[in-house]
C-alpha positions as CSV (number, residue, x, y, z in Angstrom):
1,X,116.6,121.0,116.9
2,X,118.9,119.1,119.5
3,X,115.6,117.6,120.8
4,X,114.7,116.2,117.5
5,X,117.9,114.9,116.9
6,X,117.8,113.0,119.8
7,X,114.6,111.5,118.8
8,X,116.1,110.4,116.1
9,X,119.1,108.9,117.4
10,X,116.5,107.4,120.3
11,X,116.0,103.5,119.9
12,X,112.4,101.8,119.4
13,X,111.2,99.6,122.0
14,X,110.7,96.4,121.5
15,X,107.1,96.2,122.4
16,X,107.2,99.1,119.3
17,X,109.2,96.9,116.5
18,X,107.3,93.5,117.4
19,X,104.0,95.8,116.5
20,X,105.6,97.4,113.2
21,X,106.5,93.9,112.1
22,X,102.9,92.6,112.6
23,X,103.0,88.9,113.6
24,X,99.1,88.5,112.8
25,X,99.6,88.2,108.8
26,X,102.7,85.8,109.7
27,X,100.2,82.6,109.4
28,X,99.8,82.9,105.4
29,X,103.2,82.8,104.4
30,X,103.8,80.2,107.4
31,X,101.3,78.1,106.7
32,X,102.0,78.1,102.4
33,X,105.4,77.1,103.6
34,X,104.3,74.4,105.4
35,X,102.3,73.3,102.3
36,X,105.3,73.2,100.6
37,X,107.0,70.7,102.4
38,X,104.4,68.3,102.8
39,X,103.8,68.3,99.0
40,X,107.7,67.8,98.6
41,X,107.0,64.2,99.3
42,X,110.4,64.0,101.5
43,X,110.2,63.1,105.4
44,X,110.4,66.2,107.7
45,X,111.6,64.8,110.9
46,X,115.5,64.0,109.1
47,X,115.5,67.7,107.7
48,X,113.9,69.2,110.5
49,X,116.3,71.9,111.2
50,X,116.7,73.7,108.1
51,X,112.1,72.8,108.0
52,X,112.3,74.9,111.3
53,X,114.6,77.8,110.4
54,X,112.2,77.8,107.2
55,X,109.1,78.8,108.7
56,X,111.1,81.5,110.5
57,X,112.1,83.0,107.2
58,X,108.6,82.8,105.9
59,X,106.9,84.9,108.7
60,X,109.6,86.2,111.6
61,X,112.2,87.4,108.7
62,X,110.7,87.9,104.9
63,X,106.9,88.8,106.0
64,X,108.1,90.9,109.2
65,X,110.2,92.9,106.6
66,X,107.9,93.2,104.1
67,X,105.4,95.0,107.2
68,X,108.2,97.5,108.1
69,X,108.7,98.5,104.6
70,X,104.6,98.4,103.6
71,X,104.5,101.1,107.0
72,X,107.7,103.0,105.8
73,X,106.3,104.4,102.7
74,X,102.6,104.5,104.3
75,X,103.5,106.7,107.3
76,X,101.9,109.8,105.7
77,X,99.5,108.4,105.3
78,X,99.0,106.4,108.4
79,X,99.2,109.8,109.6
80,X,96.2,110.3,109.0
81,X,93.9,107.4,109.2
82,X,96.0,105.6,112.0
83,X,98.1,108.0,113.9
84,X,98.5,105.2,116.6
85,X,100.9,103.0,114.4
86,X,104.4,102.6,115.4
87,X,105.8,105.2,113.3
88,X,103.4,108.2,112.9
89,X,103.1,107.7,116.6
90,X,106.8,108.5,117.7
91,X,107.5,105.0,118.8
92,X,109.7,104.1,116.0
93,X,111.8,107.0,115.9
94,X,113.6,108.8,113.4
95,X,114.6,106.8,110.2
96,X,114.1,103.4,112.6
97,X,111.5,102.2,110.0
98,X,113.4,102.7,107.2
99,X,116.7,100.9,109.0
100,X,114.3,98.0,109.9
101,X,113.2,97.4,106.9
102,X,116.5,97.2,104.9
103,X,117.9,94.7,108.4
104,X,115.4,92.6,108.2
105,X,115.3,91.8,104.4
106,X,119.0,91.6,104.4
107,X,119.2,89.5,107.2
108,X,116.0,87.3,105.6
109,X,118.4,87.1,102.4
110,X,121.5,85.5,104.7
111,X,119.4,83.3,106.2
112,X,117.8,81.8,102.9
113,X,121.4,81.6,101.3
114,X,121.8,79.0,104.3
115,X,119.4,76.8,103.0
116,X,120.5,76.6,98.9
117,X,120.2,78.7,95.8
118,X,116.4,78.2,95.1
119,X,115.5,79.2,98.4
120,X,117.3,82.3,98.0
121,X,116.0,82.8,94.6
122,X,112.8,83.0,96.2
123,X,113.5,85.0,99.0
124,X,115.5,87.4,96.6
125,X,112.2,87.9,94.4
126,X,109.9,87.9,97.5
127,X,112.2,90.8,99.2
128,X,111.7,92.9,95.4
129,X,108.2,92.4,95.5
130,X,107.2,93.9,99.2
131,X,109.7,96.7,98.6
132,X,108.4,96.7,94.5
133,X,104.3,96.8,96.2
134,X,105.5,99.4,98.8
135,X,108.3,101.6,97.8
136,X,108.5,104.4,95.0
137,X,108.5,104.2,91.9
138,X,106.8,101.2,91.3
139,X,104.3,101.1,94.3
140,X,102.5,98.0,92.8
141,X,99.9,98.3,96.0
142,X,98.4,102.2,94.0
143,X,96.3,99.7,91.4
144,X,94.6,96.7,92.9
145,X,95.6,94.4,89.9
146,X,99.5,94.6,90.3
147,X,99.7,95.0,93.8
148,X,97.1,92.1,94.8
149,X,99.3,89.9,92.3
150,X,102.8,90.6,93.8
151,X,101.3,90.0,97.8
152,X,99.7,86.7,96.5
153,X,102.8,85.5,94.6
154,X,105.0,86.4,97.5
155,X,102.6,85.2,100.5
156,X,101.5,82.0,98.9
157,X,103.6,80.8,95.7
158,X,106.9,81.2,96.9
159,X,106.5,80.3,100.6
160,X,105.0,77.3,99.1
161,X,107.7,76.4,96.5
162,X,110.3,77.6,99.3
163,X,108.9,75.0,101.7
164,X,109.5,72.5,99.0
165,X,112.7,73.6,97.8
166,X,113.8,73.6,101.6
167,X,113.2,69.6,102.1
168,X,114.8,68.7,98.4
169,X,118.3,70.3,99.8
170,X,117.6,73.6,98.1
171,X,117.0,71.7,94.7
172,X,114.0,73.1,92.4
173,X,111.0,71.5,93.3
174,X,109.0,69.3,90.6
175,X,106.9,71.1,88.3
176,X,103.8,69.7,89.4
177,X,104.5,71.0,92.9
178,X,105.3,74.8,91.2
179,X,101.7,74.8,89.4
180,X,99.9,74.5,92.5
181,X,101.7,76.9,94.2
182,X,101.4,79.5,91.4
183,X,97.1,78.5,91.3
184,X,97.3,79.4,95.2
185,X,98.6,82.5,94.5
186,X,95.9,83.5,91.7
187,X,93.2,82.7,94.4
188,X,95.2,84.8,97.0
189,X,94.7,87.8,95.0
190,X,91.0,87.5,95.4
191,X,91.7,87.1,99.0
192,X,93.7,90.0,98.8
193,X,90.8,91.8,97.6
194,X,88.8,91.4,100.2
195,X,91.1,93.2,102.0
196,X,90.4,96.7,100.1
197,X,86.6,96.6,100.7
198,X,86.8,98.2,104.1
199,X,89.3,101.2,102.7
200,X,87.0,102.1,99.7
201,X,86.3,105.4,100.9
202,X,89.8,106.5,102.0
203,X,91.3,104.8,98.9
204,X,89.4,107.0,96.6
205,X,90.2,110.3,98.2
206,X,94.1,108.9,98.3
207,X,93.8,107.9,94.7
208,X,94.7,104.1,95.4
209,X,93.2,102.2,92.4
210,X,92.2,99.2,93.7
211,X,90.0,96.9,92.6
212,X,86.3,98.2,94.1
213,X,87.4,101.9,93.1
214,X,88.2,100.3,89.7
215,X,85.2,98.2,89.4
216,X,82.9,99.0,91.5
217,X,81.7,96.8,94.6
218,X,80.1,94.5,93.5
219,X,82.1,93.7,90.1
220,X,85.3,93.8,92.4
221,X,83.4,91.4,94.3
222,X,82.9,89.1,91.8
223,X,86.3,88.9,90.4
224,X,87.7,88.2,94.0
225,X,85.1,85.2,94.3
226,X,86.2,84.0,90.6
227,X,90.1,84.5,91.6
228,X,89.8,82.6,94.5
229,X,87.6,79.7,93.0
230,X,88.7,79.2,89.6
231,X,92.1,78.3,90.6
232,X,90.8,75.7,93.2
233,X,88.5,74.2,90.4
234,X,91.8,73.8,88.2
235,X,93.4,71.9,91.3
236,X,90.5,69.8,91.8
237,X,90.7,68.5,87.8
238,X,94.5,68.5,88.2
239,X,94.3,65.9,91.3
240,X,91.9,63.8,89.6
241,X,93.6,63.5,86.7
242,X,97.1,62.5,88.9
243,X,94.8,60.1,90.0
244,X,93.6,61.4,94.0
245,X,90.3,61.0,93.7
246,X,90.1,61.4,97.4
247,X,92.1,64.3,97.6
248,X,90.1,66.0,94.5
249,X,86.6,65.3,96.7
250,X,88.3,67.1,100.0
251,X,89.1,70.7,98.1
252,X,86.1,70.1,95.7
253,X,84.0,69.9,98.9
254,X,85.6,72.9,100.9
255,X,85.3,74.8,97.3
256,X,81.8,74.4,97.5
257,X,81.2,76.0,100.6
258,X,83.3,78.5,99.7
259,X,81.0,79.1,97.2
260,X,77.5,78.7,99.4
261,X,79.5,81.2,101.5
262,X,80.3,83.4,98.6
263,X,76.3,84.2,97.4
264,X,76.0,85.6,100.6
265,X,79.1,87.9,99.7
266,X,78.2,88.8,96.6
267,X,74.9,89.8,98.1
268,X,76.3,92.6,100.1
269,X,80.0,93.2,99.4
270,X,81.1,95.9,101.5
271,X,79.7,94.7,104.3
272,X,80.0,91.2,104.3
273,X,83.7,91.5,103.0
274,X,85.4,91.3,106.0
275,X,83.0,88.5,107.3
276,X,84.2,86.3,104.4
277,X,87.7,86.9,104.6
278,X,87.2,85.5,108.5
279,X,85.2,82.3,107.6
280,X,85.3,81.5,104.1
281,X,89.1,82.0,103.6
282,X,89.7,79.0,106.3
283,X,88.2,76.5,103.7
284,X,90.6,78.0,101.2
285,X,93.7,77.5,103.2
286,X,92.2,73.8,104.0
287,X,92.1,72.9,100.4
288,X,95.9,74.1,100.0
289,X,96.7,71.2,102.7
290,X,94.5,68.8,100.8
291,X,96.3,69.4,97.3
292,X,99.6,69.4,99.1
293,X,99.2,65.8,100.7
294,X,97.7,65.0,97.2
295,X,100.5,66.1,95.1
296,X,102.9,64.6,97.8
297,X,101.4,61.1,96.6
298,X,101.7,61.8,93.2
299,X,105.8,63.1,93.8
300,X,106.7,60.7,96.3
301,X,105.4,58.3,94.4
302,X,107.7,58.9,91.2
303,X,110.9,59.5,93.6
């Protein structure tokens, strides 16, 4: 007993919480942030302090928290099929998950109230949904629909709108800008799907409902290629009619090699899933820069 109670009161290394936090699924939210501010149509380099300490709460703070939590409640089973994680392996003692989860989202929350109330309007939402996809009773991330939904919304549409928000003083960003954000996150829930292709077989014996155990394969494979390229088709029709023709050709050209990319896909799903999520994604995240310069011209334009 007085062994395990030292455990507990035993501190993680460092080397131990930087793994828990997972700085490899930073980039997403980093990089829809950064989206957002170039489609805010305001100059970074005056506001590039609060720009800075932005991308930090997008992937350091808000995404690191949401990693701790997601591992919190997963630790059983990480038990199991990945007894080498931080905290089935001993190296986050104790309750030391738990605490780091709860720190960092409270300390993401005080550092978005520094940078006005829509920022922490987002933040506040973003922090319910990783604790709403991991945490009982809701544990969106048991059924592939909700769960998909509240990690695209969180990674892509609010970063995005957040990035925005952050260069407009904290001011809600122009509707224009909030549509392509929320189509971003529609196509990140196919991304997301991709994602559960490699777990099929553990997902079914844990009685996770996502989308392949739903579907099927290949029908799950076919409504991640459809969430990820109807939305983009919607952007493409949306720039042309804001008139950017030329931003309209750059994501309707990376859209269709996502979709030369995706009959190879849909041709073997569970094995190919992984190798689209590592090449055709990159023309996905490509097209969100192109329709963020292009709504920037449109916003910037009406300032």
């Amino acid at each position: 007993m007085a062994q395990s109670s030292t455990s507990a009161l035993a501190l993680p290394a460092s080397s131990a919480v930087l793994e828990l936090f997972k700085p490899i699924t930073w980039f997403p939210p980093m990089w829809a942030f950064g989206c957002g501010l170039v489609s805010s149509g305001v100059s970074i380099a005056p506001h590039w302090v609060p720009a800075v300490i932005g991308v930090i709460l997008a992937g350091p703070l808000l995404c690191a928290a949401s990693q701790a939590t997601n591992d919190w409640f997963d630790r059983d089973v990480d038990a199991i099929n990945e007894p080498n994680r931080p905290i089935p392996s001993g190296r986050i003692p104790g309750r030391w998950g738990l605490y780091l989860a709860i720190i960092w989202s409270a300390l993401s929350l005080l550092v978005a109230a520094t940078l006005g109330p829509w920022v922490l309007a987002a933040a506040a939402l973003g922090v319910f949904l990783s604790w709403a996809y991991s945490a009982p009773p809701l544990r969106l991330k048991r059924n592939g629909w909700w769960g998909n939904a509240a990690v695209g919304i969180s990674y892509e549409g609010l970063a995005w709108i957040t990035g925005a928000a952050v260069l407009l003083g904290g001011a809600m960003p122009d509707g224009r800008i909030i549509l392509l954000a929320l189509l971003y996150s529609l196509g990140a829930h196919g991304i997301m799907t991709l994602n559960d292709f490699k777990a099929m077989d553990g997902d079914q014996r844990m009685g996770v409902r996502s989308l392949p155990i739903q579907l099927g394969a290949l029908n799950a494979a076919r409504v991640s290629c459809a969430m990820m390229a109807v939305p983009q088709a919607v952007v493409v029709a949306l720039l042309i009619g804001w008139e950017q023709p030329w931003h309209a050709t750059a994501v309707a050209g990376l859209l269709a090699v996502q979709l030369a990319l995706m009959t190879r896909f849909l041709a073997q799903p569970r094995e190919r899933a992984l190798w689209y999520s590592a090449l055709g994604v990159n023309f996905f995240v490509l097209g969100m820069l192109a329709a963020a310069f292009g709504v920037r011209a449109v916003v910037g334009a009406g300032a």
